[in-house]
MARBALUM-38543 format. One record per residue (C-alpha): residue number from 1; residue in one letter; chain; z, x, y. Coordinates in steps of 0.2 Angstrom, whole numbers. Layout:
// residues N
n_res_chain_Z_X_Y
NUM_a_A_Z_X_Y
...
***
This chain:
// residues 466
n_res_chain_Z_X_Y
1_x_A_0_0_0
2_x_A_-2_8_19
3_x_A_8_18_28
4_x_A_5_6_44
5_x_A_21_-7_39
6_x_A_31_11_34
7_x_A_46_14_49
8_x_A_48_32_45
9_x_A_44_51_47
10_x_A_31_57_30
11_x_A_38_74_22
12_x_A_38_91_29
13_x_A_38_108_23
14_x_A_56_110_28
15_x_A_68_107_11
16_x_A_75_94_6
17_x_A_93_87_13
18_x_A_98_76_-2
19_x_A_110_64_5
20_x_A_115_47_-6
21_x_A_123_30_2
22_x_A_142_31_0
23_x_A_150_31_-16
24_x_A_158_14_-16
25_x_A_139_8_-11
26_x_A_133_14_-26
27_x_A_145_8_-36
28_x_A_144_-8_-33
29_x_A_123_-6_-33
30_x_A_127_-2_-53
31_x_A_140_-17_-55
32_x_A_127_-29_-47
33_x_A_111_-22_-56
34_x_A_121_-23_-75
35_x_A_126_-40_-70
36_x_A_108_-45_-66
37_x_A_97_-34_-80
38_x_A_89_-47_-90
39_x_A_92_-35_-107
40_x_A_103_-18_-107
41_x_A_89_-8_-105
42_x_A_99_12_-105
43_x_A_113_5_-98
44_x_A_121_7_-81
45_x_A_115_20_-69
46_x_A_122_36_-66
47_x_A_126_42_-48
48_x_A_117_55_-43
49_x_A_128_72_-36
50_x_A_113_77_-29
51_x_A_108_59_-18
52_x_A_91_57_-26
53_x_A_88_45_-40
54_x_A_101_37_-52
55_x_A_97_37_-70
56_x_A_104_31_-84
57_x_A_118_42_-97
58_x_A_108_56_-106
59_x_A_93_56_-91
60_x_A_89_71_-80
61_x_A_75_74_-67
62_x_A_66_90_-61
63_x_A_57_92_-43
64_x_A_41_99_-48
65_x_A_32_100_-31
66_x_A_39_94_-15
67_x_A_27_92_1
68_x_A_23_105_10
69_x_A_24_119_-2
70_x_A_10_133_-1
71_x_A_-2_128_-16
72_x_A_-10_142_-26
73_x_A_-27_140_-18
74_x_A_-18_143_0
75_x_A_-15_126_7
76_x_A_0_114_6
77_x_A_5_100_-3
78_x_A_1_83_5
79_x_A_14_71_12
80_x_A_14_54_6
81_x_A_12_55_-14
82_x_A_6_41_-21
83_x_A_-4_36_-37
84_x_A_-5_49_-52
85_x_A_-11_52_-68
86_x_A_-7_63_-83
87_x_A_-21_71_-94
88_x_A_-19_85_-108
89_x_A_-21_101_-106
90_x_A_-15_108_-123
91_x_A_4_107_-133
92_x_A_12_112_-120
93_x_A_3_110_-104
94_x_A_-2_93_-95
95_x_A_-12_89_-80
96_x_A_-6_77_-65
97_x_A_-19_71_-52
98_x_A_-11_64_-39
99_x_A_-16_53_-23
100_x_A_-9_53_-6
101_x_A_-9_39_6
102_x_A_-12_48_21
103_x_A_-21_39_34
104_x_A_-30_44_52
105_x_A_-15_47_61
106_x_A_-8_57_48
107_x_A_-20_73_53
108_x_A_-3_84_54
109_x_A_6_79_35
110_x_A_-14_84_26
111_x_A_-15_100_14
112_x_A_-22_111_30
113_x_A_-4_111_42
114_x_A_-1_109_59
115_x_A_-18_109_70
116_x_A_-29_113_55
117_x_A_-24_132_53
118_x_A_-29_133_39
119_x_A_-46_123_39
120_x_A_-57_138_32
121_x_A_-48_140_15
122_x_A_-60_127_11
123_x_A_-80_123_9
124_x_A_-84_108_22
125_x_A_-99_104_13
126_x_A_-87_96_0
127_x_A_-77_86_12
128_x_A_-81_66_13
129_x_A_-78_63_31
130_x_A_-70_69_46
131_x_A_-59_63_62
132_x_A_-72_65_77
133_x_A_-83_75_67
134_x_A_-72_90_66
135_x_A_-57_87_58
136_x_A_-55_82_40
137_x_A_-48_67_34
138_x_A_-29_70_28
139_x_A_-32_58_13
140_x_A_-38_65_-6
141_x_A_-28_70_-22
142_x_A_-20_87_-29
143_x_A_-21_93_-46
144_x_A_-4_100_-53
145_x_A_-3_113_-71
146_x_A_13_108_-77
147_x_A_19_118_-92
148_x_A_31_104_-101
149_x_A_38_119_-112
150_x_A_44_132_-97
151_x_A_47_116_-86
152_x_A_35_127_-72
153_x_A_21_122_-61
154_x_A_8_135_-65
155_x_A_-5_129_-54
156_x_A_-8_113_-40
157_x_A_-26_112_-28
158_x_A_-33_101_-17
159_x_A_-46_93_-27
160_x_A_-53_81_-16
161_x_A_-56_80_3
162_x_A_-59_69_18
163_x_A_-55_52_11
164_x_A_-41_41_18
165_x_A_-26_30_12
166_x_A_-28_35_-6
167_x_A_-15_21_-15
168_x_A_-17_21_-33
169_x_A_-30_21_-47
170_x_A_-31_25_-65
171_x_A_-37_36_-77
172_x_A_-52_37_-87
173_x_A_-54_38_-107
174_x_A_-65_55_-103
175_x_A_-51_66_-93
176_x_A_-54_60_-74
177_x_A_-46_51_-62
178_x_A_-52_36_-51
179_x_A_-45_38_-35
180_x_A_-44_21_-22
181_x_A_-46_20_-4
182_x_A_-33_6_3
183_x_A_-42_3_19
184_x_A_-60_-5_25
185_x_A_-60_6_40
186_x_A_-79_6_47
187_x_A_-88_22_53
188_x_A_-85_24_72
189_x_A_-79_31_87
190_x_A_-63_40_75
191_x_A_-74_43_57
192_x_A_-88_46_55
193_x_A_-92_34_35
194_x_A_-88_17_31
195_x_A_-72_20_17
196_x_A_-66_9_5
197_x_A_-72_18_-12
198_x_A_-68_23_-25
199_x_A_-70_41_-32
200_x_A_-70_52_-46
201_x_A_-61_68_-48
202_x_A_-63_76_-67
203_x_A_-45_82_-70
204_x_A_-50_100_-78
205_x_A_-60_104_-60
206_x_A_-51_118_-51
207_x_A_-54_118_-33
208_x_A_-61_104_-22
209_x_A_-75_90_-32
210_x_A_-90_84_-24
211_x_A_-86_69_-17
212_x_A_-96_56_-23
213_x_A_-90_38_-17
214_x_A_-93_25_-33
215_x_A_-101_12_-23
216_x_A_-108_0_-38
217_x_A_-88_-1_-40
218_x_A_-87_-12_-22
219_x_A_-81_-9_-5
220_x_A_-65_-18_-3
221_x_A_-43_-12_0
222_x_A_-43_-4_-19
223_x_A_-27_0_-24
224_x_A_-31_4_-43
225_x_A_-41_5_-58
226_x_A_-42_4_-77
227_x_A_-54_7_-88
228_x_A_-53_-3_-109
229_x_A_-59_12_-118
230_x_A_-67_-1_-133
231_x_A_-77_-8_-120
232_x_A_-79_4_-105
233_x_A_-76_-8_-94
234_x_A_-67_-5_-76
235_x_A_-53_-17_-69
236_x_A_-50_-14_-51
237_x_A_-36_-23_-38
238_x_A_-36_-29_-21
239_x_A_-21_-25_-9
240_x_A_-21_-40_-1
241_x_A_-14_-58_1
242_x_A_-29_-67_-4
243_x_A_-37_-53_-12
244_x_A_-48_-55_-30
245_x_A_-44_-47_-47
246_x_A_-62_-38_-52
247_x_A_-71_-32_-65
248_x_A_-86_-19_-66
249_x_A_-98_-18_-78
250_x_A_-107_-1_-80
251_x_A_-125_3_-83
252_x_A_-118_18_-91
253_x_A_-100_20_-94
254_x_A_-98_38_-93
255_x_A_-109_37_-76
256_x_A_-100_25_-66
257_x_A_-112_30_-49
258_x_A_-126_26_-62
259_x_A_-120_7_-55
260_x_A_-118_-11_-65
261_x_A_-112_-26_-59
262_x_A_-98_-31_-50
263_x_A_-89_-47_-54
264_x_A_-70_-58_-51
265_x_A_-60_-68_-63
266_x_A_-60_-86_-62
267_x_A_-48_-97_-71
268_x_A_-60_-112_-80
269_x_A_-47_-126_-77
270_x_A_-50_-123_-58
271_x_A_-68_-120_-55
272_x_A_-65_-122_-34
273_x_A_-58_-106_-37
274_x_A_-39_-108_-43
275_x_A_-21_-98_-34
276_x_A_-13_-88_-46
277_x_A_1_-85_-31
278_x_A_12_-99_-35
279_x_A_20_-103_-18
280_x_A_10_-117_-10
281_x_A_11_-125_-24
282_x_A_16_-119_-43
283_x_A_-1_-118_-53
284_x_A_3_-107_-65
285_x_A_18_-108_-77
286_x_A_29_-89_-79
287_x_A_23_-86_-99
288_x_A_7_-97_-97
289_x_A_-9_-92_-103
290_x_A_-27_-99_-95
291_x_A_-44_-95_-98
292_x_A_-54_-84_-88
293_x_A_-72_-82_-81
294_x_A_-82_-68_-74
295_x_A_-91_-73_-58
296_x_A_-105_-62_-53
297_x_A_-102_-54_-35
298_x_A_-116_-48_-23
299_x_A_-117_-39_-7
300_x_A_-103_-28_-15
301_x_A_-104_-15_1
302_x_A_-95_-28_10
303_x_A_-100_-22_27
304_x_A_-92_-40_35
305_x_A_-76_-38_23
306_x_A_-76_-55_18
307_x_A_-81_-48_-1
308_x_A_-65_-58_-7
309_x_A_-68_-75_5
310_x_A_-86_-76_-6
311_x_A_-80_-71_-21
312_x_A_-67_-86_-20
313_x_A_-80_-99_-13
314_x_A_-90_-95_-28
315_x_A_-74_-99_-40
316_x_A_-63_-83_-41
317_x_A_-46_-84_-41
318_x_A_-35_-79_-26
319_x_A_-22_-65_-31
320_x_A_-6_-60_-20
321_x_A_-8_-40_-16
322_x_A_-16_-35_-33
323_x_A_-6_-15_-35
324_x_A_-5_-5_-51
325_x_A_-16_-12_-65
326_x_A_-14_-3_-84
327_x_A_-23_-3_-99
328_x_A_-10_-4_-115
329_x_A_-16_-8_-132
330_x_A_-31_-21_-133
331_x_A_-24_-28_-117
332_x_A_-19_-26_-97
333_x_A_-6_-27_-85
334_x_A_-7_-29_-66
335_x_A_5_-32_-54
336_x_A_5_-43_-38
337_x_A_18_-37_-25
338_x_A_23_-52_-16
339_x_A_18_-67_-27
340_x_A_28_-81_-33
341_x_A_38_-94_-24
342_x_A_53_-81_-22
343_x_A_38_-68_-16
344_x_A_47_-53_-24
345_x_A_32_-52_-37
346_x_A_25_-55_-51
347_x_A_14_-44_-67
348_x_A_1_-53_-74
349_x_A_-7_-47_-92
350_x_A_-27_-48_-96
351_x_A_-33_-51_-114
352_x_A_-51_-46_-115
353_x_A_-63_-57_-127
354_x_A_-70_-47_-140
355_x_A_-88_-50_-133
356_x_A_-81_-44_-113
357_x_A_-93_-42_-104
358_x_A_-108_-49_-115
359_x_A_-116_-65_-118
360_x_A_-105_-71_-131
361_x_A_-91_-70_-117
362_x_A_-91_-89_-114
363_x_A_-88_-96_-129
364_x_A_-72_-82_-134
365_x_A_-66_-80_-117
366_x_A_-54_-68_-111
367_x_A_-34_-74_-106
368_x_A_-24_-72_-93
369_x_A_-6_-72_-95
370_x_A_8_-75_-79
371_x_A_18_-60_-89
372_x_A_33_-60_-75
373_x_A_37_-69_-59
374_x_A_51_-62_-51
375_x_A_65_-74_-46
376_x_A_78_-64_-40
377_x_A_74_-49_-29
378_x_A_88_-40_-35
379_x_A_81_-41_-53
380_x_A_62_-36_-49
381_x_A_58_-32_-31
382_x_A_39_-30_-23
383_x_A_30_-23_-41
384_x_A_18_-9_-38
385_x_A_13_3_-49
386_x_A_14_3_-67
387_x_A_11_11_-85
388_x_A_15_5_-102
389_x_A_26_15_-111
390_x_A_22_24_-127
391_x_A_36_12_-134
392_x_A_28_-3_-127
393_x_A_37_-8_-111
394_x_A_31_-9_-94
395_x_A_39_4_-83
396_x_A_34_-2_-65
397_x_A_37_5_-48
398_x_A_48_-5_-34
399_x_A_38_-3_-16
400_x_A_49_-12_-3
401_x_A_57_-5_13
402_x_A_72_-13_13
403_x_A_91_-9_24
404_x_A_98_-18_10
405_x_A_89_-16_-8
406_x_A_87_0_-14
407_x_A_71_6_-24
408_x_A_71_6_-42
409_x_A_60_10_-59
410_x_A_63_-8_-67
411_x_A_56_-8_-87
412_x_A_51_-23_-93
413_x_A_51_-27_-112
414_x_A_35_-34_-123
415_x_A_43_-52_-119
416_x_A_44_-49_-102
417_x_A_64_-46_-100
418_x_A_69_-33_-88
419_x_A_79_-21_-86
420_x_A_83_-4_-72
421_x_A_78_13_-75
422_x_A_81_23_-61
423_x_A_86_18_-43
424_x_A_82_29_-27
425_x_A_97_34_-16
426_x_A_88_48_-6
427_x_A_87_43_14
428_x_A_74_32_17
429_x_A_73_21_3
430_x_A_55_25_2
431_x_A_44_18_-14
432_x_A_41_26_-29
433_x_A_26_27_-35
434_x_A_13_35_-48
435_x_A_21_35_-62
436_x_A_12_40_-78
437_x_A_21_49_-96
438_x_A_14_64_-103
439_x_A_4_64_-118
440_x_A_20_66_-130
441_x_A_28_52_-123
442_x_A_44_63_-118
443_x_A_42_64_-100
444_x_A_40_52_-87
445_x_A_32_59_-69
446_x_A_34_49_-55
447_x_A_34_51_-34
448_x_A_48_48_-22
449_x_A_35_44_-5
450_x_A_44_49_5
451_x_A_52_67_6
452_x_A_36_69_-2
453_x_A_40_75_-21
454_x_A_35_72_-37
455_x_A_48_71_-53
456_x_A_51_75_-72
457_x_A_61_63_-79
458_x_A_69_67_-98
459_x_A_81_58_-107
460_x_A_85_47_-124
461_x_A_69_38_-124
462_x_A_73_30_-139
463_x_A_87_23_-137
464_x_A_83_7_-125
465_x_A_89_-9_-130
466_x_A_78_-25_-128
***
């Protein structure tokens, strides 16, 4: 989501001053949140000596970059951390490709410093697009070596240049990352291209990718993508309140700029278009199933913005700020930040037909499921990003900026009970976000926003009880 509803300072390169809330705060934060936890889960948080995240008993985290480190090819770390994936390297080594959401006026928290020093560390032939024509854009991703053995960041790059607000996105069954522009920001007096894209960035690259913007994939406020390896197909998210849930359907699916076809999900007992948001009025039971349709989408360079406003008068349904989206086993989850009566959220799960995507579609259609509506912000608050655990759950990322509600890492059981996995006490209660599990399934990585930093979280995995 964008930095422009966010009331405080990104990282900088100074360290860290971990400062908690008081102890009786975080007292009582555990005796509420055991109280409300819909199943034990790893049962009640730890404080945190060192005021950055509680865990449960058993857990422990690691800072593995922090904003505004020197990177290895001479620039720093970006502020503002935000969607991330984890790819293989070998037994021991893993891959993390990571967003940040930096925007125009974020020039000064980008990978080249204060004033641009250090600008000509890098080819600007491989940049996107520039502020003014001179200065590039702060948004991208880095690329971290982590060594899961030694516990060590051997390696971290800026791997893509001159994009902006880069939210979320997902990975792809062939090692890359998608990487999502939040904004529809139009080329003019301050950039120089239309953005809203999406791009690729193969994880094994080292050093900055060409940027190529996936433009068959639709110009819209992306905030993330999957990708069903059976079938190839792409599901994307929109970040807004009466945004679309779409599909893409690729001409060649290890070519996504080869293009394909663009479409949004209908429900076929509302052909006007159907609200899956339930707060005018409940239309879609919490646990109910309904039957989707695919509705083919034209004019997908959206250059009026009005991509969703056609899709829905042609019979898609409206979705309340679409976020992280995850493929699982045969199915999908994506979550809604501020839908549901109560507004605190909701995660919806997508069953593809066996025939997705074909001509037999119609007659086996695909379902979508209302998996959780939150009802009690102190249970589930503002959903964002997600990832199914190798276990199963959903472990899904809290993103509101509250003086009262902390942050947390909420997990949420196959039948949608739910339950606290970490809460974030560091100053600022900023989101967290990206979080993704190495290929072992013994490490969970995730970002704390804001100061900028990206975790290693270990513990008894095992040992949840649902």
């Amino acid at each position: 989501m964008t930095f422009s509803r966010r009331g405080f300072l990104g990282a900088t390169a100074t360290s860290l001053a971990f400062a908690a809330f008081s102890a009786r705060a975080q007292e009582d934060a555990v005796e509420a949140e055991t109280y409300l936890n819909e199943v034990q889960g790893y049962g009640a948080l730890v404080p945190d000596p060192k005021g950055m995240i509680d865990l449960p008993p058993g857990f422990r985290y690691q800072v593995i970059s922090q904003a505004g480190e020197t990177m290895s090819d001479g620039l720093l770390v970006p502020g503002k951390a935000d969607g991330m994936g984890c790819f293989a390297v070998d037994a021991e080594r893993v891959l993390l490709v990571r967003n940040h959401e930096l925007s125009v006026s974020d020039i000064h928290n980008g990978a080249f410093g204060l004033s641009e020093r250090l600008i000509d560390r890098i080819d600007r032939s491989k940049v996107w697009d520039f502020q003014n024509g001179q200065r590039p854009l702060p948004g991208g991703t880095t690329t971290q070596l982590y060594n899961l053995k030694t516990g060590q960041t051997e390696r971290q790059h800026l791997s893509l240049a001159g994009t902006l607000i880069n939210c979320c996105g997902g990975v792809t069954p062939w090692g890359s990352w998608l990487t999502c522009e939040e904004t529809t920001l139009e080329a003019g007096l301050e950039v120089g291209k239309d953005h809203g894209w999406v791009f690729e960035v193969p994880s094994a690259h080292v050093g900055l990718v060409e940027p190529v913007a996936l433009k068959g994939l639709g110009r819209f406020k992306h905030e993330a993508a999957c990708i069903d390896p059976r079938t190839g197909v792409v599901y994307l998210t929109e970040d807004v309140a009466d945004g679309l849930f779409y599909r893409f359907l690729p001409n060649d699916r290890r070519n996504l700029a080869a293009g394909g076809r663009l479409q949004a999900l209908g429900l076929t007992d509302a052909p006007e278009g159907g609200d899956t948001r339930n707060q005018e009025e409940k239309t879609f039971p919490i646990g109910g199933w309904k039957a989707a349709r695919w509705i083919d989408l034209d004019g997908v360079d959206n250059p009026y913005d009005d991509l969703r406003r056609r899709g829905h008068a042609k019979g898609a349904a409206v979705f309340c700020r679409g976020e992280g989206v995850f493929f699982g086993q045969g199915e999908l989850y994506f979550a809604c930040t501020a839908g549901g009566a109560a507004g605190s959220g909701q995660i919806f799960r997508y069953v593809p037909s066996a025939m997705e995507g074909q001509a037999g579609e119609r007659d086996q259609p695909g379902k979508l499921q209302l998996f959780v509506e939150s009802q009690n912000d102190r249970v589930l608050d503002y959903a964002d990003n997600l990832v199914v655990a190798p276990w199963g759950h959903v472990i899904v990322c809290e993103d509101r900026y509250s003086d009262t509600l902390r942050n947390h890492l909420r997990g949420v059981t196959p039948q949608g009970k739910i339950y606290t996995l970490a809460r974030n006490v560091f100053t600022g209660n900023s989101e967290f976000a990206g979080a993704c599990f190495s290929p072992d399934g013994g490490t969970l990585f995730v970002n704390l926003q804001n100061p900028g930093v990206t975790l290693a979280i270990t513990g008894p995995w095992t040992t949840v009880k649902a």
